[in-house]
C-alpha positions as CSV (number, residue, x, y, z in Angstrom):
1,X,0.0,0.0,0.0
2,X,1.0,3.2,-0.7
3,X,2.1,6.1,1.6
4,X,-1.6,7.4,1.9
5,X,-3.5,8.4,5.1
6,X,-6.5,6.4,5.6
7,X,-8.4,9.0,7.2
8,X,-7.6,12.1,5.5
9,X,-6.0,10.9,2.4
10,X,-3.2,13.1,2.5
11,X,-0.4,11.9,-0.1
12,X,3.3,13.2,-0.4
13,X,3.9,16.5,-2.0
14,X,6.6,17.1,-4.0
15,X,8.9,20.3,-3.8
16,X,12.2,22.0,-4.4
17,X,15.5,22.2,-1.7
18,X,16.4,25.3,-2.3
19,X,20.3,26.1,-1.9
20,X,21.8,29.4,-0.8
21,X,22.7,30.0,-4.2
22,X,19.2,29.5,-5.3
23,X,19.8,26.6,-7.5
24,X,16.8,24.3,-6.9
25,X,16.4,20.6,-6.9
26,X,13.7,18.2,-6.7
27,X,12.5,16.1,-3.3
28,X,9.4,15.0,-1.3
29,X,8.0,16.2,1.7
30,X,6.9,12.6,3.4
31,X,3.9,12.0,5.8
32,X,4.3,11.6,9.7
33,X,2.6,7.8,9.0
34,X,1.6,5.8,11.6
35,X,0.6,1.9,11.7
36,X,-1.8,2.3,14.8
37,X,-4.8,-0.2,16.5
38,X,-7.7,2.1,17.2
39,X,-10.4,-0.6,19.8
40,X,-14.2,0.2,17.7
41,X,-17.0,-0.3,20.2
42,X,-19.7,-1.1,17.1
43,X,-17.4,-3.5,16.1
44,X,-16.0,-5.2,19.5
45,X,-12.8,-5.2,17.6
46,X,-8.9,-3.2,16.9
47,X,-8.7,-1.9,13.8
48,X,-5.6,-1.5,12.1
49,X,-5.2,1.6,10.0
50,X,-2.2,3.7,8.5
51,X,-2.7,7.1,9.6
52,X,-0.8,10.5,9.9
53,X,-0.8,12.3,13.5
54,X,-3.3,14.5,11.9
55,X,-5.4,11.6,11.5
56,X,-5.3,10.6,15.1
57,X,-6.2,13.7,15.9
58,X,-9.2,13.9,14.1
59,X,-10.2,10.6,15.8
60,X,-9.5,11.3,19.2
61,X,-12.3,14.8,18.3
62,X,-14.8,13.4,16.5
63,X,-14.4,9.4,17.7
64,X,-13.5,6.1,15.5
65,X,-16.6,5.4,13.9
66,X,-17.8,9.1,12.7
67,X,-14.4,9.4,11.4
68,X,-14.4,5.8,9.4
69,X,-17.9,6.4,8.1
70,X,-16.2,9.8,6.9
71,X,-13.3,8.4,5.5
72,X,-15.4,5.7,3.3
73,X,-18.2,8.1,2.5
74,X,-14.7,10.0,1.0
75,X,-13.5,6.8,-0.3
76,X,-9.9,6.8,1.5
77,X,-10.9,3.8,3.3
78,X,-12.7,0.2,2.4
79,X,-12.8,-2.0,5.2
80,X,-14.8,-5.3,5.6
């Protein structure tokens, strides 16, 4: 899988380093990704999901399952 966010679907963005003498080169700014087990009380189950800290943090506001049903309605996410 690639380096996605399963919550808010964030990707890596591409940019330029930027030397003192203004010469520019390509690189990628990479996600703070997280492999983290979030407990769901629907589900009596962890969950598993690849998330960046904003991510978590969007879970620990608005709680795991109005976040997942978010995430598929968005189609980030496809769980069984």
């Amino acid at each position: 899988m690639a380096k996605v966010c399963q919550i808010t679907g964030r990707k890596r963005m591409k940019g330029n380093n930027v030397a003192h003498s203004k010469l520019r080169t390509k690189r990628n700014f990479s996600l703070n990704l997280k492999n983290k087990k979030f407990w769901s009380e629907t589900e009596q189950r962890f969950i598993t999901l690849k998330v960046s800290c904003k991510g978590i943090r969007e879970i620990e506001k608005n709680g795991l399952d109005a976040t997942l049903a978010k995430a598929r309605k968005a189609g980030f996410i496809d769980l069984v």
